[in-house]
C-alpha positions in Angstrom: -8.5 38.6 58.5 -4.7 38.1 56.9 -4.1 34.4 56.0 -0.7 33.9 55.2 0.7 30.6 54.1 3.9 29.2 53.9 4.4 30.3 50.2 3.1 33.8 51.1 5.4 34.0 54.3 8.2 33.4 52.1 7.5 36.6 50.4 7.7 38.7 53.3 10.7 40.8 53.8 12.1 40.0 57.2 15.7 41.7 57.5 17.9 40.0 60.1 19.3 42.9 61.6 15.4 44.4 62.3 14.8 40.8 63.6 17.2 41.2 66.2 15.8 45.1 67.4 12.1 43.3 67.2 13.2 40.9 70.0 15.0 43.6 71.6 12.0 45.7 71.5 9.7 42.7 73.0 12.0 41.7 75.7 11.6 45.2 77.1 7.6 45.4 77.7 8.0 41.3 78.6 6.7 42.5 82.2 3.4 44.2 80.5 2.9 41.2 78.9 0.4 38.2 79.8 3.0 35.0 79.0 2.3 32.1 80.7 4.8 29.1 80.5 4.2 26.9 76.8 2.7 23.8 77.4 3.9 20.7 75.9 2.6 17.6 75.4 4.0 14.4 74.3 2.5 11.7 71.4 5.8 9.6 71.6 9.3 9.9 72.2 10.6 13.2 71.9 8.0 14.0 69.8 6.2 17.6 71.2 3.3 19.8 70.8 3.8 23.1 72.7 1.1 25.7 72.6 2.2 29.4 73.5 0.0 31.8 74.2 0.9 35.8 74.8 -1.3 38.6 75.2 0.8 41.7 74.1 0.6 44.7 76.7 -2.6 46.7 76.3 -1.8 49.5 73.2 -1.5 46.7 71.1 -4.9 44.9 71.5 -3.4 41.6 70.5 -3.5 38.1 71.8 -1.7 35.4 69.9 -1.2 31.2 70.2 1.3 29.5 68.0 1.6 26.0 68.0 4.6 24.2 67.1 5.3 20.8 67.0 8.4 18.1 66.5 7.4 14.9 65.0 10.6 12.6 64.5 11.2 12.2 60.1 9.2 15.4 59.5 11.0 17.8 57.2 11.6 20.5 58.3 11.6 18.9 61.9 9.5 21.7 63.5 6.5 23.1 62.4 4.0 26.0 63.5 1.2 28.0 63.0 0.1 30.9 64.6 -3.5 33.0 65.3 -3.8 36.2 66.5 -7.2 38.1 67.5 -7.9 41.5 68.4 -8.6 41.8 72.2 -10.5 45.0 72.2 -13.0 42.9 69.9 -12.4 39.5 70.6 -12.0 38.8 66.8 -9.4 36.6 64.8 -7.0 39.2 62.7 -4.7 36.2 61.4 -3.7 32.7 61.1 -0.1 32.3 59.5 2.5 29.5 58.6 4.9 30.7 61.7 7.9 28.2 60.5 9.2 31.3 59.2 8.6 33.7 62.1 9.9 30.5 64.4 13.2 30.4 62.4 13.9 34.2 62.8 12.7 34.8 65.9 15.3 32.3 67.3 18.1 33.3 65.6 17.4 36.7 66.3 16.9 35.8 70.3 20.4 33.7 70.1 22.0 36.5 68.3 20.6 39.3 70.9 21.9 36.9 73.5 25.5 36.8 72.0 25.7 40.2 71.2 24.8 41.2 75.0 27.1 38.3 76.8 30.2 37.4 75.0 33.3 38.3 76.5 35.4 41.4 75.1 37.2 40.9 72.2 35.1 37.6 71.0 36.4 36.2 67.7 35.5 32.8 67.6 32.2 31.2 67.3 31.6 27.3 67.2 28.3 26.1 65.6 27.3 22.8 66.4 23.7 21.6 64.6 23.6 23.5 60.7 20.1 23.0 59.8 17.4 26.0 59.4 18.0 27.4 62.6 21.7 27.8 62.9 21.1 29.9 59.4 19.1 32.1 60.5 21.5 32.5 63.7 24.3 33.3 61.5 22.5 35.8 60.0 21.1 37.6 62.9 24.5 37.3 63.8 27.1 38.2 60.9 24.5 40.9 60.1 24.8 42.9 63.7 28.5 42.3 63.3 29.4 43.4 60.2 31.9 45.6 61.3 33.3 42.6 63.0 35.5 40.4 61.7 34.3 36.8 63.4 36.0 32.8 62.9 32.9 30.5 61.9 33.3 27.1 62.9 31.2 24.6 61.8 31.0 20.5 63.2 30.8 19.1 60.2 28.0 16.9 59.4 27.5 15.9 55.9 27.6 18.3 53.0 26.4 21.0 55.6 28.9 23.0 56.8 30.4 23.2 52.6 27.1 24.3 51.7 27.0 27.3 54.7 30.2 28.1 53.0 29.5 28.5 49.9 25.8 30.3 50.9 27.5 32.8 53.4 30.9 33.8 52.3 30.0 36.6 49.4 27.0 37.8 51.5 29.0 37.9 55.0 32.7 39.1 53.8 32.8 39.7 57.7 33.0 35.9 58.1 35.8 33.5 57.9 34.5 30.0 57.7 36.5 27.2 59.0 35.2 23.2 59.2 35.8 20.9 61.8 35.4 17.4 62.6 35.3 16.9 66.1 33.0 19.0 68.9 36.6 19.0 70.8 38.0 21.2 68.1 34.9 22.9 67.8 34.7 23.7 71.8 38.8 24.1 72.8 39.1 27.7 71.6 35.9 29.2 71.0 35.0 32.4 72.8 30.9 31.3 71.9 29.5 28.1 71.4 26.1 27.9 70.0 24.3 24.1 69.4 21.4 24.2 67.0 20.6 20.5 67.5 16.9 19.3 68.0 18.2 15.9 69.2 20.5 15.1 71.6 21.3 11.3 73.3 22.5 12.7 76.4 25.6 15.0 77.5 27.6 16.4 74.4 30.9 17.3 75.5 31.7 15.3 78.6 35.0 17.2 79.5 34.2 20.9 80.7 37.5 21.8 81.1 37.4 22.4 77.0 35.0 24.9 77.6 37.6 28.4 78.1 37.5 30.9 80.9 35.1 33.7 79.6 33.2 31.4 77.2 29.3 31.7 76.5 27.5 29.0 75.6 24.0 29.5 73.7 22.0 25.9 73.6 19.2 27.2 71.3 17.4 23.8 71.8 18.8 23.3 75.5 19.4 20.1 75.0 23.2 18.4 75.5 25.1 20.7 78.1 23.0 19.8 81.4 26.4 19.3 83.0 27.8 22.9 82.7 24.3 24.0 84.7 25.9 24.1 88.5 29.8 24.7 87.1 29.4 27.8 84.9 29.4 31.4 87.0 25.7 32.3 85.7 23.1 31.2 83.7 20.7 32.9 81.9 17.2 32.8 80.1 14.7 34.9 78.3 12.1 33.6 80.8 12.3 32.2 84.8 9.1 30.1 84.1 10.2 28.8 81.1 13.1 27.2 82.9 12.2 27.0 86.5 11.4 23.5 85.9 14.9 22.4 84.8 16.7 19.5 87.0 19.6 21.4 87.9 17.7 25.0 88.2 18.1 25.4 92.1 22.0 24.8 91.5 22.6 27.5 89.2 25.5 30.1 90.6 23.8 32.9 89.6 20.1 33.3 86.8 18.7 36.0 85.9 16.5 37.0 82.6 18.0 38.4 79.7 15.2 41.7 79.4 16.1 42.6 82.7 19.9 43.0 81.6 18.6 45.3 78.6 16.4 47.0 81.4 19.7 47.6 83.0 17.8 46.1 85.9 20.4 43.1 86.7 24.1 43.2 85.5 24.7 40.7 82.7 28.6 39.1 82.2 30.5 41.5 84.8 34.1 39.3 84.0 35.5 38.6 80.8 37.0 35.0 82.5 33.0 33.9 83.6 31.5 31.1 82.3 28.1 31.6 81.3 25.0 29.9 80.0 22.3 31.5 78.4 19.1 29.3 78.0 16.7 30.9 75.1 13.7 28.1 75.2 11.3 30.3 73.4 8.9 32.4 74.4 5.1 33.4 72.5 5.9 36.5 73.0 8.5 37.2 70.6 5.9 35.0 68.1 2.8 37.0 68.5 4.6 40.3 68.2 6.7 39.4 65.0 3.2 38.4 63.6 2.4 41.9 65.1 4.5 44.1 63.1 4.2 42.4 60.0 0.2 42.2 60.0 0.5 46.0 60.6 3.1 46.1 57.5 0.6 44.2 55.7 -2.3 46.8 56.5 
């Protein structure tokens, strides 16, 4: 059985661009998979425990649980740990520190999600939120687009956005970093808007006329832009049961799932002036198989 800790996870090599083509690859056997909704339960607060289970489609003999948590003051604010066993034995193959895996897995989903619904000719991106996640975003991002010359705006929140800056210009020449103060200047020109928050104390931008014909909006934590749910043209998600349960979910224009667009089995953005929503809450199954591929690197 592999134990890896956090201090071991750090040592694996987990290239953002492969990242993103490991969610890719999992969103497209999603239907073989056994993924029931996470469950999450509540100590306090906002404080959360969510258990995600996955059992990986049947050539992989794997089932998988992570557990993550958010207790308020922890640093980093979520944690996780995962276990995988072999189903053809019912053995335990692994228990691993997933804060890593969680980190990529997200930024890698958010950066799919870009990559397959910004309108043409995207060049701006507004980042609101700068902790652990909205780095790995970046990089699943600037590292799919390096071809791509992108505008980086940051909200600025203490020493944050200088330190992104001074982390991500030499490794991302592709990037051009600008810092504002304001989530007006962040929202009134940017083609994508992604919020990495884990907190948010109700509705974030409360005029959604700011938000530009053809914008996407990517609320990796879902939390803050409930109001754009019934006025943007479509939403989307990497899973229906995942979300079914939102307030405004029966008002949404048009939902669909994100794997079924790279199935070519629903159209994704079909106008370049549509406002669209795309709701990534998390699912195991990207979890289970990162801890899948790199187990069988480990082997």
């Amino acid at each position: 059985m592999h134990i890896i800790t956090s201090q071991e996870m750090a040592k694996v090599s987990l290239d953002a661009a492969e990242c993103v083509n490991w969610v890719h690859e999992a969103f497209l056997i999603k239907d073989r998979c056994q993924l029931p909704p996470k469950i999450s339960l509540h100590p306090r607060g906002i404080d959360f425990f969510n258990t995600m289970p996955c059992m990986l489609p049947e050539e992989y003999h794997t089932f998988g649980c992570k557990v993550v948590s958010r207790i308020k003051g922890n640093q980093p604010a979520l944690k996780s740990e995962l276990m995988t066993f072999d189903t053809l034995t019912g053995e335990m193959t692994s228990l691993i520190n997933a804060d890593r895996i969680t980190a990529m897995r997200t930024g890698a989903v958010a950066a799919l999600a870009i990559n397959t619904l910004r309108a043409r000719d995207t060049k701006i991106y507004g980042f609101i939120g700068l902790g652990i996640i909205a780095r790995a975003t970046l990089d699943c991002l600037l590292a799919t687009n390096r071809n791509a010359s992108m505008t980086i705006k940051l909200k600025r929140y203490k020493d944050q956005a200088e330190k992104i800056i001074s982390e991500y210009q030499k490794a991302y020449p592709n990037g051009n970093f600008v810092i504002v103060n304001t989530i007006e200047e962040l929202i009134s020109d940017s083609d994508v808007v992604v919020s990495c928050i884990t907190e948010a104390d109700g509705i974030l931008v409360n005029d959604t006329t700011l938000f530009k014909p053809g914008v996407l909006v990517v609320p990796v934590h879902t939390r803050g832009f409930q109001n754009c749910d019934t006025i943007f043209d479509k939403v989307f998600a990497d899973d229906e049961g995942h979300v079914k349960g939102f307030k405004y979910f029966s008002q949404f224009r048009k939902f669909g799932e994100l794997g079924k667009i790279l199935l070519g089995e629903i159209p994704g953005r079909e106008s370049n002036l549509e406002r669209i929503l795309s709701y990534n809450v998390g699912i195991g199954l990207h979890d289970i198989f990162f801890a899948y591929k790199i187990i069988n690197s480990l082997s």
